[in-house]
C-alpha positions in Angstrom: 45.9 -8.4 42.9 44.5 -5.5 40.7 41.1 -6.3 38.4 42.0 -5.2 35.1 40.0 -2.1 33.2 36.5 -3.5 31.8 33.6 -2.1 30.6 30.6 -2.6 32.5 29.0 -4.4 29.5 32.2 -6.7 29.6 31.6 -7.1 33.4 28.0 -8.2 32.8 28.3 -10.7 30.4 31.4 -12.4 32.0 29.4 -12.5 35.1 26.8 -14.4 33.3 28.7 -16.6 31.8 30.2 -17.4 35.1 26.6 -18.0 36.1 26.0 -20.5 33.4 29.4 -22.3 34.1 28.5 -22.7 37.8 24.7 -24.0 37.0 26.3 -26.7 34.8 29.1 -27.7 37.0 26.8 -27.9 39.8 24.5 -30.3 37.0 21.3 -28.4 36.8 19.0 -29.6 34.2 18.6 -26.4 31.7 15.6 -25.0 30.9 13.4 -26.4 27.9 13.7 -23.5 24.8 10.5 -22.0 24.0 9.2 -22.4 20.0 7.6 -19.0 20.9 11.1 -17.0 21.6 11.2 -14.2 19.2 14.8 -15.2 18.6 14.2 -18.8 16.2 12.2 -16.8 13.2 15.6 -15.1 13.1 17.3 -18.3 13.3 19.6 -17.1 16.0 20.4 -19.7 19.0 22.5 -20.5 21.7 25.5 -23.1 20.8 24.3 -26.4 21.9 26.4 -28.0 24.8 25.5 -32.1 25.5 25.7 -31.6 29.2 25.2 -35.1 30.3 27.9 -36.5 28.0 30.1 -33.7 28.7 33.6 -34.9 30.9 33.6 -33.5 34.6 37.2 -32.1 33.6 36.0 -30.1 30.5 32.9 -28.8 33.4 36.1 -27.5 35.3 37.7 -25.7 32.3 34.5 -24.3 31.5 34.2 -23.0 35.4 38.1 -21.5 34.9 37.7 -20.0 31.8 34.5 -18.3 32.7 36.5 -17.2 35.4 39.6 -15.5 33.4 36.7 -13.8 31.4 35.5 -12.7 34.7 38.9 -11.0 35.5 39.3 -9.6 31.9 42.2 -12.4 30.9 42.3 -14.8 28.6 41.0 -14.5 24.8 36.9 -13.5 24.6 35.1 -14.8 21.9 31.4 -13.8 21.6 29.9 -16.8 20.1 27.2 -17.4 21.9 25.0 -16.5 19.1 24.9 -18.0 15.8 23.0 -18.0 12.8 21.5 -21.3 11.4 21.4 -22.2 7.8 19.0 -22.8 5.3 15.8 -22.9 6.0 14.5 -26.5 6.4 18.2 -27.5 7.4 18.5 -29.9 10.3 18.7 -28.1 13.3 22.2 -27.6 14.5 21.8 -25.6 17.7 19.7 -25.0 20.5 17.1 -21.7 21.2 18.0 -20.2 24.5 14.8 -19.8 26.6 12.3 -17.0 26.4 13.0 -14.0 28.1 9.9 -12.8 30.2 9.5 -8.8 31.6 6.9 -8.9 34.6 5.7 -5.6 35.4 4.5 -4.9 38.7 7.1 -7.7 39.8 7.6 -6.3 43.8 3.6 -6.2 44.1 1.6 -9.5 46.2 1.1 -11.9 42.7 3.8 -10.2 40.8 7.1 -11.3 43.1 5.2 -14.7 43.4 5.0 -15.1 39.5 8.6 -14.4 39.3 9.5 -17.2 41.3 7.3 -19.6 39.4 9.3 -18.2 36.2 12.7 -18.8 37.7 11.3 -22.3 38.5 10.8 -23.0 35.3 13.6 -21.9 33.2 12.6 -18.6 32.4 14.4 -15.9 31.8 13.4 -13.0 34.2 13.2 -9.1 33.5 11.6 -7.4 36.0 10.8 -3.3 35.9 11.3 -1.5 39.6 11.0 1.7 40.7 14.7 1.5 42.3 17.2 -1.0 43.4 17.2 -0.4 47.1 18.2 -3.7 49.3 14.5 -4.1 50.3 13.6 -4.5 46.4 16.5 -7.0 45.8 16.1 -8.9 48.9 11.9 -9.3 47.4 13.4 -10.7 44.2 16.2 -12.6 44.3 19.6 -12.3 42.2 17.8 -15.0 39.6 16.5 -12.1 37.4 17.5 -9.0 35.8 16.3 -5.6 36.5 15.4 -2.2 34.6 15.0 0.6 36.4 12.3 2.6 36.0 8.1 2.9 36.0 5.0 2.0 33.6 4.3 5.3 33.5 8.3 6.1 32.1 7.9 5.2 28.5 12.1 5.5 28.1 12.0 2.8 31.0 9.6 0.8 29.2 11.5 0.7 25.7 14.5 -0.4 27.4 12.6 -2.9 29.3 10.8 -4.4 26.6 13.9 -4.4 24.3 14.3 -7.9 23.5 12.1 -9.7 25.2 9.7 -12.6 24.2 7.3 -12.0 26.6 4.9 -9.6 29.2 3.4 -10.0 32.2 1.6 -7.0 33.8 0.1 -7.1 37.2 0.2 -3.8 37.7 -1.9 -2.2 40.5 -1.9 1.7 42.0 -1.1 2.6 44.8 -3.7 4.9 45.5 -7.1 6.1 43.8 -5.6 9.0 41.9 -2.8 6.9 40.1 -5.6 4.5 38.8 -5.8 6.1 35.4 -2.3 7.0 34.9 -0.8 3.4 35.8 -3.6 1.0 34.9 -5.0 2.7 31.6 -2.3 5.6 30.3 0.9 3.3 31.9 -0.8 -0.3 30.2 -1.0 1.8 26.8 2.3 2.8 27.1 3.8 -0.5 27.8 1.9 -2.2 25.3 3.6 0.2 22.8 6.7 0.0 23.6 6.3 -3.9 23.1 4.5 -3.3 20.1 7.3 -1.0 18.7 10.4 -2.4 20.2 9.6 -5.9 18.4 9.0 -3.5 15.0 12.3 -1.8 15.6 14.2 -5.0 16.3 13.5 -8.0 14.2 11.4 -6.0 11.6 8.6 -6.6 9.6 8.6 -10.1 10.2 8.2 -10.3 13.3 5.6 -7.3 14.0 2.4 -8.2 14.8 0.7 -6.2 12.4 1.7 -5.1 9.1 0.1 -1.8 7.1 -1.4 -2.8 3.8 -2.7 0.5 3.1 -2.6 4.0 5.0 -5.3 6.2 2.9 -3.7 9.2 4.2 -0.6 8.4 1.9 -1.1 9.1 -1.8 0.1 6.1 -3.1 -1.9 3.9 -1.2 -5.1 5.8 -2.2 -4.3 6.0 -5.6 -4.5 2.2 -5.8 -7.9 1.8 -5.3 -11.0 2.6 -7.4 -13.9 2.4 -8.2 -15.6 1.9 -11.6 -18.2 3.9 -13.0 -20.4 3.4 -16.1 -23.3 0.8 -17.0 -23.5 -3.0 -17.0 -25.7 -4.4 -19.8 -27.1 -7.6 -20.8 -30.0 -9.2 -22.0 -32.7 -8.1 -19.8 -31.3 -4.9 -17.6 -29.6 -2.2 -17.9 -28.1 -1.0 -14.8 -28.2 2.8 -13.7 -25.0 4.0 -12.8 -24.4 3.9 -8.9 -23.5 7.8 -7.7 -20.2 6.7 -6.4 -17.3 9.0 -4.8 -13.9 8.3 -3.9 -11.6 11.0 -2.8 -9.7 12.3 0.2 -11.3 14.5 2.5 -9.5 17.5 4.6 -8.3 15.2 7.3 -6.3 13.0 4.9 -9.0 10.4 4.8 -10.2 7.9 2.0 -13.9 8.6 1.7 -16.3 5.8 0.0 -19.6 7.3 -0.5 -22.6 7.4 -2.5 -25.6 6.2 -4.0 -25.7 2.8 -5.3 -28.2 2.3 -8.7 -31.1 0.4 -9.5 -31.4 -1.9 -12.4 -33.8 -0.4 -15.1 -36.1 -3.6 -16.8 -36.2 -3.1 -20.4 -40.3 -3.5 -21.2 -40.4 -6.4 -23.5 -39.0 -8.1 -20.4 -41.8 -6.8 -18.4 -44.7 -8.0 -20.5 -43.3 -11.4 -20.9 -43.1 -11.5 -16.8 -39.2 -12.1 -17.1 -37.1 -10.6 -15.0 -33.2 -11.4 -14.4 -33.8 -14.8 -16.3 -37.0 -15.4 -14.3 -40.3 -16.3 -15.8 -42.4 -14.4 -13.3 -46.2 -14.6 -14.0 -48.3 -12.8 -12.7 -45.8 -10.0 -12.6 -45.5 -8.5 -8.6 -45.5 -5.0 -9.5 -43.9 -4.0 -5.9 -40.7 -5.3 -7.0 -40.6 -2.3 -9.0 -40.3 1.5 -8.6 -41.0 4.4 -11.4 -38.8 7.5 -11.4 -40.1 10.8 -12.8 -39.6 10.0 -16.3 -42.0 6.7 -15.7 -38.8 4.6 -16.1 -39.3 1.6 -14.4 -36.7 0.0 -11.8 -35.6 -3.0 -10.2 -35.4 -1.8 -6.2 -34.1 -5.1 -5.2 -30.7 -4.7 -7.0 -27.7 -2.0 -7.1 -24.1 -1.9 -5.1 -21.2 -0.4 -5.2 -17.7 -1.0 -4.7 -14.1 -0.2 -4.3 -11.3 -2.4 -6.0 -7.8 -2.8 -5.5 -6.1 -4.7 -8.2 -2.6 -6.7 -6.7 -0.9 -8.6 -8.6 0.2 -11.6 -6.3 -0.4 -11.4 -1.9 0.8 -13.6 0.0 -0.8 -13.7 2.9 0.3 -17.2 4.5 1.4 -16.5 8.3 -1.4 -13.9 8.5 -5.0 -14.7 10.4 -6.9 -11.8 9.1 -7.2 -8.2 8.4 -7.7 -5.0 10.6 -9.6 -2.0 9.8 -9.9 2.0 10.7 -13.1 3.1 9.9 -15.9 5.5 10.1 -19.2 4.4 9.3 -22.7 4.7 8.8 -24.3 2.7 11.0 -24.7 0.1 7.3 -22.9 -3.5 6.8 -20.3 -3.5 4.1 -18.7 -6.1 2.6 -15.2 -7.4 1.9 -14.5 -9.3 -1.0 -10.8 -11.7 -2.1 -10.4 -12.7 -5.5 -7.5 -15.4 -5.3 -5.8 -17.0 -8.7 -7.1 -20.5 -8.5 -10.9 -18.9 -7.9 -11.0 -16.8 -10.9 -10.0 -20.1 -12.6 -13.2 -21.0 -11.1 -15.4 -18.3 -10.4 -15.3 -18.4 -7.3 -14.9 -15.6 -4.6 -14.6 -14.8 -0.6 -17.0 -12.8 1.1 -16.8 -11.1 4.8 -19.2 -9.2 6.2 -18.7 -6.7 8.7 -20.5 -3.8 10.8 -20.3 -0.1 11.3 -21.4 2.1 14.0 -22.9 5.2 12.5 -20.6 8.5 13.0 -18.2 7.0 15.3 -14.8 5.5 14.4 -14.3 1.5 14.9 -11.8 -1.1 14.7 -12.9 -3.6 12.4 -11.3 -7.3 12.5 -11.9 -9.6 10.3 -10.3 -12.9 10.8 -9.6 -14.7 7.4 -11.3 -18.0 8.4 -15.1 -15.7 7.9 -14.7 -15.1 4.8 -17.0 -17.6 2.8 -16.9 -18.9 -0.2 -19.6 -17.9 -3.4 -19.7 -18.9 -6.8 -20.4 -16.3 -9.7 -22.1 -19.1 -11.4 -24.3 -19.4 -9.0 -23.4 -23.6 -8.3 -22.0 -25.3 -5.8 -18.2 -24.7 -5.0 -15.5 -27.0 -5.8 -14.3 -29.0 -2.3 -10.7 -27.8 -3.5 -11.6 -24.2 -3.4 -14.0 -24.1 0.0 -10.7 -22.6 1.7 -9.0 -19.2 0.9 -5.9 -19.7 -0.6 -4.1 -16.9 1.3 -1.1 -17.3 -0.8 -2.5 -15.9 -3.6 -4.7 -12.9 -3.2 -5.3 -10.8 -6.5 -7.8 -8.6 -5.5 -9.6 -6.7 -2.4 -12.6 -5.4 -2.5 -15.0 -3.3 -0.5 -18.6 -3.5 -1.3 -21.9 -2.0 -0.4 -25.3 -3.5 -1.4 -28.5 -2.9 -0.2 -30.2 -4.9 2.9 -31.6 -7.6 1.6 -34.9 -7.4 4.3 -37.1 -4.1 2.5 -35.0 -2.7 0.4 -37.4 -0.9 -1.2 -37.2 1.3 1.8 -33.3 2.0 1.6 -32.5 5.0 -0.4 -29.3 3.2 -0.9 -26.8 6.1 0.3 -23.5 5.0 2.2 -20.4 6.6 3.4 -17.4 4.9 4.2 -14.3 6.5 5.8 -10.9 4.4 5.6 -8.0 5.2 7.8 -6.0 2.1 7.7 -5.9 -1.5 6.3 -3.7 -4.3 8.0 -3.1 -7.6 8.4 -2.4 -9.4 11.7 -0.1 -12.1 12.3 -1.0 -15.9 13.1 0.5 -16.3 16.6 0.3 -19.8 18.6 0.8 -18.3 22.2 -0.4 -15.4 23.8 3.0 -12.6 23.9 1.1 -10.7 26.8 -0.5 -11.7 30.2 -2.7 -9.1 31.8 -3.9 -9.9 35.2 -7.1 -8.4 35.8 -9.9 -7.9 38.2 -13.6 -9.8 38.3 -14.7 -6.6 39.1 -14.5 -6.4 35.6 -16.8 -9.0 34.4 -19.5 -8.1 36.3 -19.5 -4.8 35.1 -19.8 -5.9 31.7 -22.7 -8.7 32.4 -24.5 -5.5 34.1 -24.2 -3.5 31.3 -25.5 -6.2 28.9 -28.3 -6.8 30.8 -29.0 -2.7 30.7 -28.5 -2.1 34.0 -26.4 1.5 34.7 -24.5 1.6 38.1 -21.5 3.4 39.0 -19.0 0.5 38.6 -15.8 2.7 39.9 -13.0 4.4 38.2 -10.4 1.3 38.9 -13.0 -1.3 37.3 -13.7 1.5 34.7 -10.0 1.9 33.8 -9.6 -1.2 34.3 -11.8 -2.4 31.4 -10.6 0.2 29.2 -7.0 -1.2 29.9 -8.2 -4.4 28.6 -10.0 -3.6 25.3 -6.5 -1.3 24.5 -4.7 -4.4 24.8 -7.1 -6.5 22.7 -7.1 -3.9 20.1 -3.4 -3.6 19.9 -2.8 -6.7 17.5 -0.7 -8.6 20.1 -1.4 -12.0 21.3 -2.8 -11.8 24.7 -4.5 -13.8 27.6 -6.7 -12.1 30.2 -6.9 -13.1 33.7 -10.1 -11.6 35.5 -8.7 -12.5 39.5 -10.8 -13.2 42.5 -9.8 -11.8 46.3 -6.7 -12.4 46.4 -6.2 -14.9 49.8 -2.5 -16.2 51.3 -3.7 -19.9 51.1 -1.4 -22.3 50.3 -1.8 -22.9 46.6 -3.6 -26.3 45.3 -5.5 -26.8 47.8 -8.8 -26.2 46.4 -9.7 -26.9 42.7 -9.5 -24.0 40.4 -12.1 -23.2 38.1 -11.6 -20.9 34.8 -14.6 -19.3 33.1 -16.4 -16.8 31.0 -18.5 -14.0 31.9 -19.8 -14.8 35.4 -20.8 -13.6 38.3 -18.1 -14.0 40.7 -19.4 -12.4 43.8 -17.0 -13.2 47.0 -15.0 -15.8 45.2 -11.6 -16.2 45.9 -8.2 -17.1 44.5 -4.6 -17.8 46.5 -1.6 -15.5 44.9 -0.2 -18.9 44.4 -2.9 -20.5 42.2 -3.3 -17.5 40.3 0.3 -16.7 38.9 0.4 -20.4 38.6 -2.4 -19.6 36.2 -0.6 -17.0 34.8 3.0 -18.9 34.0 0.6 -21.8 32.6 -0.9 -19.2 30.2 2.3 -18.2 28.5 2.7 -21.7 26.3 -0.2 -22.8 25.9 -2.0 -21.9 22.3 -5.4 -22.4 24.1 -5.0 -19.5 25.9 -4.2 -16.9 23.3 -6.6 -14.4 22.6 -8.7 -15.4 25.9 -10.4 -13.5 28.4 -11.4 -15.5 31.6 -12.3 -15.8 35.2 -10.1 -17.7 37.5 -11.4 -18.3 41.3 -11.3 -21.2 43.9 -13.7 -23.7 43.8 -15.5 -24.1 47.2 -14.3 -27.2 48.0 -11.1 -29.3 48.1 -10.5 -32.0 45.2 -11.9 -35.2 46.2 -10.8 -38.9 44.3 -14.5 -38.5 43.0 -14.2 -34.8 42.4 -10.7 -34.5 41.3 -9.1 -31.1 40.4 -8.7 -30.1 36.2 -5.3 -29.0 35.2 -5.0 -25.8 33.7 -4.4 -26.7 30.0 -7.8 -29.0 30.1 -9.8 -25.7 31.6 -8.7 -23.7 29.1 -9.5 -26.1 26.4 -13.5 -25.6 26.8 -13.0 -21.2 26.4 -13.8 -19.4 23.5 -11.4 -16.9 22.2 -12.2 -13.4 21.6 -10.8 -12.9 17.9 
């Protein structure tokens, strides 16, 4: 007989639905959805099908049908994807499993994770340089394949369209690919993740969102910062020299000199100061300006405001900023509504390296409660209320250690403001080397060696991905050995020396696969090696999620 005319498309999904149809007939058990698929914020899941209740007959009709689909005849409906209801509804259908890209999928640990996915339920992508028998033979017919390289960023959007998912063990193949496949290729991938998830499901599913690009004149125009004097009782204070304008590169620039506090002298013979009965009166608290004015060198900051009228920041674990600084700590500041009920406020501090441009992040469990008042803070109110943020503020105040000898000049450069998501599960798995961590524990300890271009571009691979705003789990590898895996116990740790340890390809993709649903491995960066000797009854091997447990996340 003659196959009737069918798109390829057609052809592709009829083929896996005739995939499906066999799995089931044949009574394999289906793979456990993920809560981390990208797909359930959209509310968007595969029709639930009660396979153990299901009549043998209704298995066969399922088998024929999927076969008349296969040979274009026969009515098609597309409803393998429906939306859900309301929000809060009972669930009605069930999430299809994740969908996992490995990169570097034909190398030694990648084809070996692949398996483990398979195993598992996983959906499989995997990226290849071509589809020769020799590559399909490696892989298997359980996954499906993109053509293409890390270094093809057209190959990369296309792989990454859709998944839920990466795993990169990427390696060169030779010393001069190592910076254009393990540093510019990892940047690129991480990108196209990055902006394929932006491009489809949108802002809610991004991992960052901008609050505020300086460059932009609306964004800029919603800050400021307030001049004039403050009076009371006992002070006046001089007006801080504050600036805030864009400079020639399209950045915000916060600088300045913040003022001193001038004591009025009946306050001074009396010994008062701020509401303070001091007596005798410790003149070095004070300075005199050329007119003999006397002030308060202790005091003065300035700041820069942005008024909102209600953020809601719930789903969001803290804020990322652009900056160039002064080498000075700076200050951010929430106002929510229930604390200016209470006069209460959130503080953050935060760093800058002088003349160089940084990366701040500032996670929104630091920032501390302080009352106006000055007494303690209501229990209620100890805890940001991210879902009401009325104000952002960015301060400067002199050091509190001498501050007599701080002029008090700043300058603050904003690029960017934004907030990043609060994500359960790492999205990316990067296998790395332990070459790694001893090159960092060297450089701590201020010892300069050559450590290599691969361990070189191999760290800055790393600290791309951690900057990127996408949940991610680190693997710093041992040797790699052929071992049989679980045969020794495996031991996960921080910033040690490995030496000559060693790992099986087995164990470690094993570590890999365990990484990708487990929350205690997002946002980690770990060694992973052999112990030296088998697990004994009295010495009996950890599993992977306990290990994890006892690391410390980097953000």
């Amino acid at each position: 007989f003659v196959l009737p005319s069918c798109s390829e498309e057609s052809v592709g999904v009829a083929m896996e639905a005739f995939v499906q149809s066999v799995n089931g007939f044949g009574g394999g058990v289906a793979a456990k959805p993920s809560s981390c698929s990208r797909r359930a914020p959209l509310r968007m899941a595969r029709v639930r099908e009660d396979v153990e209740d299901k009549n043998p007959l209704d298995r066969v009709g399922d088998f024929v049908g999927a076969f008349q689909r296969l040979l274009g005849v026969g009515r098609q409906v597309d409803d393998s994807l429906l939306y859900l209801g309301e929000e809060g509804s009972e669930p009605l259908f069930e999430e299809q499993p994740p969908v996992v890209l490995v990169v570097g999928a034909t190398g030694e640990v990648g084809r070996v994770i692949v398996r483990k996915l398979l195993l598992r339920g996983y959906q499989v992508r995997v990226l290849v340089r071509n589809l020769f028998t020799e590559t399909l033979d490696l892989l298997g017919t359980g996954c499906s394949y993109v053509m293409g390289d890390i270094t093809d960023p057209y190959a990369l959007m296309e792989a990454v369209s859709g998944v839920d998912k990466v795993v990169c063990s990427v390696k060169a193949r030779s010393e001069s690919e190592v910076r254009e496949v393990e540093l510019d290729g990892l940047k690129k991938l991480v990108r196209a993740f990055h902006d394929v998830r932006h491009a489809d499901y949108g802002r809610t599913e991004a991992t960052k969102v901008t609050l505020f690009k300086f460059n932009r004149e609306k964004d800029f125009r919603r800050w400021r910062s307030p001049g004039g004097s403050e009076e009371d009782d006992e002070l006046v204070r001089k007006p801080a020299r504050v600036d805030f304008r864009m400079n020639v590169r399209n950045n915000a620039v916060f600088t300045g000199q913040v003022g001193r506090r001038k004591a009025r002298l009946e306050c001074l013979l009396y010994g008062f100061v701020s509401g303070v009965l001091r007596a005798p009166i410790d003149v070095s608290m004070f300075s005199f300006d050329k007119k003999q004015q006397v002030f308060d060198t202790y005091t003065g900051h300035a700041e820069l405001i942005c008024d909102l009228k209600k953020l809601n920041m719930r789903g969001f674990s803290g804020l990322v900023v652009r900056c160039l600084g002064d080498g000075k700590q700076y200050r951010m500041v929430f106002r929510t509504g229930p604390g200016d009920k209470n006069g209460v406020i959130y503080e953050a501090e935060f760093a800058t390296v002088s003349g160089k441009w940084s990366t701040i992040r500032l996670p929104l469990v630091s920032f501390k409660p302080r009352s106006l008042s000055g007494s303690s803070v209501p229990r209620e109110l100890e805890e940001l209320d991210r879902s009401d943020v009325r104000q952002i503020k960015i301060e400067y105040r002199k050091p509190l250690s001498n501050p007599e000898r701080d002029p008090g000049f700043f300058s603050l450069t904003l690029d960017y403001m934004k907030a990043y998501r609060t994500q359960n599960e790492a999205d990316f798995v990067l296998v790395s080397c332990s070459k790694v961590t001893e090159a960092v524990n060297h450089r701590k300890q201020g010892r300069e060696e050559d450590i290599g271009e691969d361990t070189a571009m191999k760290y800055m691979g790393e600290e791309s991905l951690r900057n990127s705003g996408i949940s991610y789990c680190i693997v710093r590898s041992g040797q790699f050995t052929d071992q049989t895996g679980g045969r020794k116990a495996l031991v996960l740790e921080q910033n040690t020396e490995l030496g000559d340890k060693h790992i099986s390809k087995s164990d470690l993709a094993e570590v890999c696969v365990s990484a990708l649903q487990d929350p205690r491995a997002r946002n980690v960066t770990f060694d992973a090696y052999e112990a030296q000797y088998a697990p004994t009854a009295l010495s009996p091997s950890k599993d992977i999620g306990s290990m994890l447990e006892g690391l410390k996340p980097n953000s």
